[in-house]
C-alpha positions in Angstrom: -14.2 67.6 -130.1 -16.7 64.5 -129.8 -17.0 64.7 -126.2 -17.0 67.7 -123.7 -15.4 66.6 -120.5 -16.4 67.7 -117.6 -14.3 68.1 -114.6 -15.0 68.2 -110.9 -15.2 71.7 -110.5 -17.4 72.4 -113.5 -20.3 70.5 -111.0 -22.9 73.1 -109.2 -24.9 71.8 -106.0 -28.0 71.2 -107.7 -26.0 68.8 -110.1 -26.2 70.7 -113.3 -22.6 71.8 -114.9 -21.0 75.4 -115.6 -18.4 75.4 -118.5 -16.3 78.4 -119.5 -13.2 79.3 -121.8 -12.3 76.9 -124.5 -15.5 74.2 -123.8 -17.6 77.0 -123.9 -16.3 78.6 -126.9 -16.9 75.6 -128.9 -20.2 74.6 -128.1 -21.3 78.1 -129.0 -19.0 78.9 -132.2 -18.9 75.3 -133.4 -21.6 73.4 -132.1 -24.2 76.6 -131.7 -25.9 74.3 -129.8 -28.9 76.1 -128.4 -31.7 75.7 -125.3 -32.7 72.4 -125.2 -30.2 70.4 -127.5 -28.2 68.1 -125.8 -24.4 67.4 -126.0 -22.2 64.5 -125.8 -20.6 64.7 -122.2 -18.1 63.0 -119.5 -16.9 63.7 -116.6 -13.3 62.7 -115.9 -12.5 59.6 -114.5 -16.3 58.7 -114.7 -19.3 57.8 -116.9 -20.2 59.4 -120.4 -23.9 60.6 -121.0 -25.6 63.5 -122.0 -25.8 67.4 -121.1 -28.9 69.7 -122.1 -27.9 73.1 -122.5 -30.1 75.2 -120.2 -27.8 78.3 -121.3 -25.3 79.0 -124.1 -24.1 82.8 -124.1 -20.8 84.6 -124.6 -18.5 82.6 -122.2 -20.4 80.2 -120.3 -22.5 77.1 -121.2 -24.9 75.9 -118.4 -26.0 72.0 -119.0 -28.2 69.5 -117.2 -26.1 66.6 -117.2 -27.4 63.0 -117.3 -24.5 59.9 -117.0 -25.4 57.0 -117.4 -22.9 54.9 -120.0 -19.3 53.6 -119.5 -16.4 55.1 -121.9 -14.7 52.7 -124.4 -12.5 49.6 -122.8 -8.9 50.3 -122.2 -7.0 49.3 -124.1 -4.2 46.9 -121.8 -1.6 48.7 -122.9 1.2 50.5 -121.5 4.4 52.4 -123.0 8.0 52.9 -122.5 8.5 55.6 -124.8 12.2 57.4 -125.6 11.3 60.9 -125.2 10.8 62.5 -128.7 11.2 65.2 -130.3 8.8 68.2 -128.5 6.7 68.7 -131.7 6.5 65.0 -131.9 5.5 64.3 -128.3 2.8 66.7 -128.5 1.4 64.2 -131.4 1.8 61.2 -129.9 0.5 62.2 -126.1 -3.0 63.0 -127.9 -3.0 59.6 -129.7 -2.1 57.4 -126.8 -5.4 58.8 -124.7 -7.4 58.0 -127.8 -6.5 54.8 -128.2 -7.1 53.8 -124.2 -3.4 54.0 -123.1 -3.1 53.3 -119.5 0.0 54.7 -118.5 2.9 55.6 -120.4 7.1 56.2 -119.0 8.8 58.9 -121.1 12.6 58.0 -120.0 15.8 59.0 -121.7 17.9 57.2 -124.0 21.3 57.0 -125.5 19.9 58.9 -128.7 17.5 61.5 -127.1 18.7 64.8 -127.3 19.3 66.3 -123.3 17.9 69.2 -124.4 14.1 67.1 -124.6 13.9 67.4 -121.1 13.6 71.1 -120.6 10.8 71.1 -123.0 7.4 73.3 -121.8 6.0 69.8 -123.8 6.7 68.0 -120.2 5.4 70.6 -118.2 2.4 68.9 -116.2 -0.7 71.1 -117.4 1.0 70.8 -120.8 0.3 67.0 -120.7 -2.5 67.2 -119.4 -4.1 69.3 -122.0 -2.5 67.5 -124.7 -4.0 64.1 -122.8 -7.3 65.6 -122.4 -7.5 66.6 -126.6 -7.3 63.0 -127.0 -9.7 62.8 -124.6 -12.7 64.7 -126.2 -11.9 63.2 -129.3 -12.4 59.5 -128.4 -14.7 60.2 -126.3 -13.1 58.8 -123.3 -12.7 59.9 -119.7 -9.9 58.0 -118.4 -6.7 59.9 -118.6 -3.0 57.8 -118.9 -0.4 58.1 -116.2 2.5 60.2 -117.8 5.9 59.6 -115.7 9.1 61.3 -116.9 12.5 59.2 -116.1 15.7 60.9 -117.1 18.3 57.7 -116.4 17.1 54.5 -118.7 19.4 51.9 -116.8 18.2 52.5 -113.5 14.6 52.7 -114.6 14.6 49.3 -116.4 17.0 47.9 -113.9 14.9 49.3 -110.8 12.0 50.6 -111.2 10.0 48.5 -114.3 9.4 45.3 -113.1 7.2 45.9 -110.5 5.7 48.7 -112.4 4.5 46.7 -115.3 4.0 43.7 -112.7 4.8 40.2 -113.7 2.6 39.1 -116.1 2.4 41.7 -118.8 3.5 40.5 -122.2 7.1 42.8 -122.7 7.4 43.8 -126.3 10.5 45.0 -128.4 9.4 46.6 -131.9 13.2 46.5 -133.2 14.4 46.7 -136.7 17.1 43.8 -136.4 14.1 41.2 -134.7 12.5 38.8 -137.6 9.7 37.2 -135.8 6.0 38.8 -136.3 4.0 40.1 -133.7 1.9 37.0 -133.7 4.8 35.0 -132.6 5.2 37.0 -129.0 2.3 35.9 -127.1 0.9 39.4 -127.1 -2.5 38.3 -128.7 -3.7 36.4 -125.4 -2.1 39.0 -122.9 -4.6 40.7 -120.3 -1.8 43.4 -120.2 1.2 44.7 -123.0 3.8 47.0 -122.4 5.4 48.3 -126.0 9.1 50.1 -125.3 9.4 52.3 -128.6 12.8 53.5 -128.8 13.7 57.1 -130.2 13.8 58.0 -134.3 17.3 56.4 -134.1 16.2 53.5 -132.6 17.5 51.7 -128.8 21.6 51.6 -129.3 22.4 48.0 -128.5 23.3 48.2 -124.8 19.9 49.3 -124.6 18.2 46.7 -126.8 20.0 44.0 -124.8 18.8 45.4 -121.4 15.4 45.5 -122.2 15.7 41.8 -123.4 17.1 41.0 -120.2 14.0 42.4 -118.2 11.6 40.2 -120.5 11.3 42.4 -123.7 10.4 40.4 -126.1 11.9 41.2 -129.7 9.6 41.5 -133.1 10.2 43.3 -136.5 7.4 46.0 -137.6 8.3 45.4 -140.6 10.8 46.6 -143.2 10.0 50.0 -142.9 11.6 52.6 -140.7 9.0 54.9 -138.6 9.2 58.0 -136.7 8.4 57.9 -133.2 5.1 59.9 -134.5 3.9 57.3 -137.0 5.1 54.5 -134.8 3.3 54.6 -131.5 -0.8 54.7 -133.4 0.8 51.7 -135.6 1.8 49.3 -133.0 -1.1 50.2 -130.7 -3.3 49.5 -133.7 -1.9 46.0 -134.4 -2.4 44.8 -130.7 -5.5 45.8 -130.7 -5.9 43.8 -134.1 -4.1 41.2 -133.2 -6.1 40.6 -129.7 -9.5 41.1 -131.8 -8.2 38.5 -134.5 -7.4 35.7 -131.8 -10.1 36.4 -129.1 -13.0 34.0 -128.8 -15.8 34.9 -130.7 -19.9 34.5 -129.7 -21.6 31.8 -131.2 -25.2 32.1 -131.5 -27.0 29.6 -130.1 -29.2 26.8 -132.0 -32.2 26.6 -130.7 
């Protein structure tokens, strides 16, 4: 945990911050951070700073909180993710709020397994927590949007185009695609939305849908990926990709 997050609640009137249960836990068994120290803190949704621990005993840690610094950038980057497996999910939702994620569409898919949906994974404190873990360890404070869509067709058909909004570069990571990255326009793009299909991959129906919505085809390569290993990969080479083509200072001759 490189960041303890501080929600609404945790706020007293004079402005100083009560944490209990897990928060608290680790500050005194794995930070023993004592009287005085101070703590890397957020609040949700806001500003990252500092906290000095006024009190650190058996349940409850008592900070002076001081905010003053923005959390990381966003990333630009939204998902259409094929639900995967539960023990997968609860991998990639952590890894998706560390790498600035902005909102991410779990929807079915011709090889998800029904079965997915009724997972305690989906359940919404479930996320959240599992949102909030990636939270702490980026030290960010923005949380992703997390929707749940259990019909692809009508989703892409309906719904995504004025959810991702018109000028978002549409990507396709699919194994039959030959052109790289580079070639899709994503390394100029304000905004990016990656659909990653399941461990099996998008049947073609599907492949040929999202294409017809503006999904953009490109091969990751010639080696097959879980869903697990996937998701921090791609994210990861937009991000590299934007860094590699985006104009760069030059310092000025005086």
């Amino acid at each position: 945990m490189n960041l303890l997050l501080l929600f609404d609640e945790d706020f007293l009137p004079d402005g100083t911050a009560r944490l209990t249960g897990r928060r608290a836990q680790h500050a005194r068994e794995v930070l023993r951070a004592e009287p005085g120290e101070s703590l890397r803190v957020g609040r949700l949704g806001g500003l990252t700073g500092t906290g000095e621990v006024l009190e650190n005993s058996a349940g409850v840690l008592h900070l002076r909180v001081s905010l003053s610094e923005p959390p990381p950038p966003r990333a630009g980057v939204d998902l259409l993710l094929a639900i995967p497996r539960p023990k997968a999910l609860k991998k990639v939702l952590p890894a998706v709020a560390s790498l600035g994620v902005d909102r991410v569409v779990l929807v079915n898919a011709a090889r998800v397994e029904k079965s997915y949906f009724d997972s305690k994974v989906l359940d919404e404190a479930f996320v959240r927590e599992l949102l909030i873990q990636g939270l702490e360890q980026a030290r960010d404070t923005h949380l992703p949007e997390v929707l749940v869509r259990e019909r692809f067709r009508p989703f892409v058909e309906d719904e995504a185009d004025a959810l991702f909004g018109p000028t978002a570069v549409r990507l396709l990571p699919h194994p039959p695609a030959s052109q790289p990255l580079r070639a899709t326009g994503a390394d100029t793009a304000e905004r990016v939305v990656l659909a990653i299909g399941p461990d099996g991959g998008w049947v073609p129906f599907e492949a040929q849908l999202l294409e017809a919505h503006g999904f953009r085809p490109f091969s990751l390569g010639p080696r097959i990926l879980r869903v697990e290993t996937a998701v921090p990969v791609l994210l990861g080479q937009v991000a590299l990709l934007r860094e590699d083509t985006a104009p760069r200072h030059q310092p000025s001759r005086a």
